[in-house]
C-alpha positions in Angstrom: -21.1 18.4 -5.9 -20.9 19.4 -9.5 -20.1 17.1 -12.2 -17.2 19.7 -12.7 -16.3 19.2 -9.2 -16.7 15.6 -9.3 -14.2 15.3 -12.0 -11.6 17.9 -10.6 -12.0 15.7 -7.6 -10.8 12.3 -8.8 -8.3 14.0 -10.9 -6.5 15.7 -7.4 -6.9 12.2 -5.9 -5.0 10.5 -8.9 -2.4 13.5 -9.0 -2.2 12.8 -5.1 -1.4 9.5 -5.0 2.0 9.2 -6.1 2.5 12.2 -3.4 0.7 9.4 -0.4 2.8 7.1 -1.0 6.5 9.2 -0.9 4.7 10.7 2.1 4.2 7.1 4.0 8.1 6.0 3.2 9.0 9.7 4.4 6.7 9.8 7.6 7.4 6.3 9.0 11.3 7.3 9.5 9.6 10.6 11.1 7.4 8.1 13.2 10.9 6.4 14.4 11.8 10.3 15.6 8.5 10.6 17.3 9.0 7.2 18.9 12.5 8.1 20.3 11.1 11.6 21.5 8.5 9.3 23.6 5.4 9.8 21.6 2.9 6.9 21.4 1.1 6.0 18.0 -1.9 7.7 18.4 0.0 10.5 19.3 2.1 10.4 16.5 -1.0 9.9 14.5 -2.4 13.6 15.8 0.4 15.2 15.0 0.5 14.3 11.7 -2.7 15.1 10.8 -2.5 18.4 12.9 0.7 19.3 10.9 1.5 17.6 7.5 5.5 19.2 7.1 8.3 16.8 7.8 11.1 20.2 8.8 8.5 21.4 10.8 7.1 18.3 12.7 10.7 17.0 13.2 11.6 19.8 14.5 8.6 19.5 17.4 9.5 15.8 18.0 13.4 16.9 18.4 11.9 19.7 21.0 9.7 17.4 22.7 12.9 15.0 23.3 14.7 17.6 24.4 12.5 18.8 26.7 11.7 22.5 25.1 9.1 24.7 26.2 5.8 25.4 24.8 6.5 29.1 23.6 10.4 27.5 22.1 8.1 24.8 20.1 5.5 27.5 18.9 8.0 29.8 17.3 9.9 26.7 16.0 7.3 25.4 14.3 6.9 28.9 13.1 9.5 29.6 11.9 10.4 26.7 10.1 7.2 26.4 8.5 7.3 29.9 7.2 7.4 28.9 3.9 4.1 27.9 3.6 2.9 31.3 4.4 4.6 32.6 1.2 2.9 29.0 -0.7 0.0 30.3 -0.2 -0.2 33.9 -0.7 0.9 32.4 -4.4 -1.5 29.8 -4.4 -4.5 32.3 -3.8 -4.0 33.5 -6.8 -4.2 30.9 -8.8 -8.3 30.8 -7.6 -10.6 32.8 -8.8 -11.1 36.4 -6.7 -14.8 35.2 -5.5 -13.6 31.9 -4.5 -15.4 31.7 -0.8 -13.3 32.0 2.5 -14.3 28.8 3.0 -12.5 27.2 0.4 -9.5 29.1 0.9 -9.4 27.9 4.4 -9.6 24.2 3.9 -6.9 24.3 1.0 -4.8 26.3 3.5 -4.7 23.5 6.2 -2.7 21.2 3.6 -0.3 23.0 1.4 2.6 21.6 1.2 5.6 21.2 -1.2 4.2 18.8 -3.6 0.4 19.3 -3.3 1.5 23.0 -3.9 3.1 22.1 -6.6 0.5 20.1 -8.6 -2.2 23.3 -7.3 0.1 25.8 -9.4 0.8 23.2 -12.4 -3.0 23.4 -13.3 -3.7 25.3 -15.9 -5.8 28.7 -16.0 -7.8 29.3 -12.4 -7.5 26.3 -9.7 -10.3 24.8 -8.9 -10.8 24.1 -5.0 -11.7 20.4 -5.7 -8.6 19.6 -7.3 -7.0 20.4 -4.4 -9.3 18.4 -2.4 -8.6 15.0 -3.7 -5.1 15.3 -3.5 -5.4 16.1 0.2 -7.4 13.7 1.0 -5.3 10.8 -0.1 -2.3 12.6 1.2 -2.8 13.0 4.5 -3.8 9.8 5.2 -0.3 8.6 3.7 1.7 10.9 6.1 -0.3 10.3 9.1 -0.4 6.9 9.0 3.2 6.9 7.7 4.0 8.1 11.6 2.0 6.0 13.1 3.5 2.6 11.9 6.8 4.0 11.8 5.9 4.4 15.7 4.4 0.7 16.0 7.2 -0.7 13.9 10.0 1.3 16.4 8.6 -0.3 19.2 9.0 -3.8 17.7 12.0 -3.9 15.9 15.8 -4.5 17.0 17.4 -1.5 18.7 20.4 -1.4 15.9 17.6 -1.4 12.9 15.8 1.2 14.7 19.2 3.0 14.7 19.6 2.3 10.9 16.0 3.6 9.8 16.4 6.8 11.7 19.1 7.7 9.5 16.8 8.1 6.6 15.3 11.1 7.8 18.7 12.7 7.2 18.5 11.4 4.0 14.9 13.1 3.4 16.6 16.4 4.4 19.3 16.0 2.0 16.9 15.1 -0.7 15.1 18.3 0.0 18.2 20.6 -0.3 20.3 19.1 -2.9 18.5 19.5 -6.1 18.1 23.5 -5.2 21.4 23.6 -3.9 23.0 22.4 -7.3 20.9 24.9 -8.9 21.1 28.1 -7.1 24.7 29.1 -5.6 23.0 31.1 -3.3 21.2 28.2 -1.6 24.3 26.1 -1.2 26.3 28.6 0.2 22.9 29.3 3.0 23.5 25.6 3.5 26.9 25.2 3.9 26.9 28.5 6.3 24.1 26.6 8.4 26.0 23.5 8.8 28.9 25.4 9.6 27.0 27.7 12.5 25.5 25.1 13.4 28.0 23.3 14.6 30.1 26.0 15.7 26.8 27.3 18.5 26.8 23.8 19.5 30.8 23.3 20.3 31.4 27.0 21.3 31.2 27.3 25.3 29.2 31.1 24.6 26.1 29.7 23.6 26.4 26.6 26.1 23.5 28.6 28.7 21.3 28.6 25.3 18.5 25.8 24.3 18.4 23.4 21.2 15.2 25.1 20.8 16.8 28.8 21.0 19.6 28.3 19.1 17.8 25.9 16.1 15.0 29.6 15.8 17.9 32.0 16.2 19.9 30.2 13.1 17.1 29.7 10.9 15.7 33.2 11.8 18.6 34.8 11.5 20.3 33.3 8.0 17.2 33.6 6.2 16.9 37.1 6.9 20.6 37.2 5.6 20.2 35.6 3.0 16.8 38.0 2.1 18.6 41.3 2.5 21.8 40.4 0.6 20.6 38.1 -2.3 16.9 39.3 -2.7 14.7 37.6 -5.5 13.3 39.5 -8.6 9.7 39.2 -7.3 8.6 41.6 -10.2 9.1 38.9 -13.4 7.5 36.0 -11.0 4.5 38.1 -10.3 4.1 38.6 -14.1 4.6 34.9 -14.9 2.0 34.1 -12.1 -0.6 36.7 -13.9 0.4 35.6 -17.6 -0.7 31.6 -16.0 -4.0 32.9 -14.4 -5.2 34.9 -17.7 -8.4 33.0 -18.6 -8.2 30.4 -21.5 -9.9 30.8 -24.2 -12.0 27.2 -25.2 
């Protein structure tokens, strides 16, 4: 390792560990949903590591108690993780165009909200290390999060177990308030999904239909709404991207 990389390096790990330590409060009421869906520890442990997103690994444990399918928890986790495909088709180019395949693959196993967003705050090209020492503080922080939330579920009093399982709602509303207050557009695709929501799961019609099913078909289905009708101006944020990249002068 460079001295460049070196320092890159411990600069990710002290960006990313402000980001381990939100991600160990938010996994261990994820590790309470694992517990309830039946998982053990170690389990929950794997699955963290294996997939560091709290919609998307919520949404497996919410499958797994409900007894879903394989295939139902493959395009799930698909499709509620979708976002991350878009991440990182922006993230790409923020490093430079002979960065190996190599290095773009290992970045590509962890990017998430907030390590996204310290990648694209850097200024100029990103350097692959930077990314590295936030990861590696990260995941630990979410994986370990799951785990003792699991240990701790099997300890604690049924009615506190209750209690801390509500603060994974509180998460999700933490993710989709700030946006929502912003963008009109984004409350009204929340308060449309709330309301279908509910309706598929009172309405008789859609009683022969999954969780699994009808969770994909609602989140397939709105976003693609919500594309066609109220479509982004990807021209300006592709210029402000390539106006970020331009090299630096010293």
């Amino acid at each position: 390792m460079t001295t460049e990389n070196k320092i890159c390096f411990q600069h990710g790990m002290r960006d990313g560990s402000p980001i381990a330590l939100g991600y160990f409060a938010v996994a261990f009421t994820l590790g309470i949903a694992a517990r309830n869906a039946g998982l053990s520890a170690i389990q929950a442990l794997i699955a963290s590591v294996l997939n560091n997103a709290s919609a998307g690994e919520y949404a497996g444990f919410a499958l797994i108690a409900a007894g879903s399918s394989y295939l139902e928890m493959a395009v799930m986790t698909l499709v509620v993780n979708a976002r991350y495909l878009l991440m990182s088709c922006a993230l790409s180019q923020k490093l430079k165009p002979d960065t190996p395949l190599r290095h773009r693959m290992t970045i590509a196993y962890d990017v998430t909200d907030e390590i996204f967003g310290i990648c694209v705050a850097q200024p100029g090209y990103l350097n692959p290390w930077y990314a590295y020492g936030a990861i590696v503080v990260a995941i630990p922080g979410w994986a370990f999060g799951t785990f003792f939330g699991v240990i701790m579920g099997n300890v604690l009093p049924t009615r506190l177990v209750s209690a801390l399982s509500v603060g994974l709602y509180g998460m999700f509303l933490a993710i989709i308030i700030p946006p929502a207050r912003k963008n009109r557009v984004i409350a009204g695709v929340v308060a449309v999904g709330f309301a279908a929501s509910y309706l598929v799961n009172r309405l008789p019609l859609f009683n022969g239909l999954s969780t699994g099913i009808k969770t994909i078909a609602l989140t397939a289905s709105l976003a693609l709404l919500a594309a066609v009708l109220f479509p982004t101006d990807t021209k300006s944020s592709a210029q402000a991207l390539d106006s970020e990249n331009a090299p630096h002068s010293p």
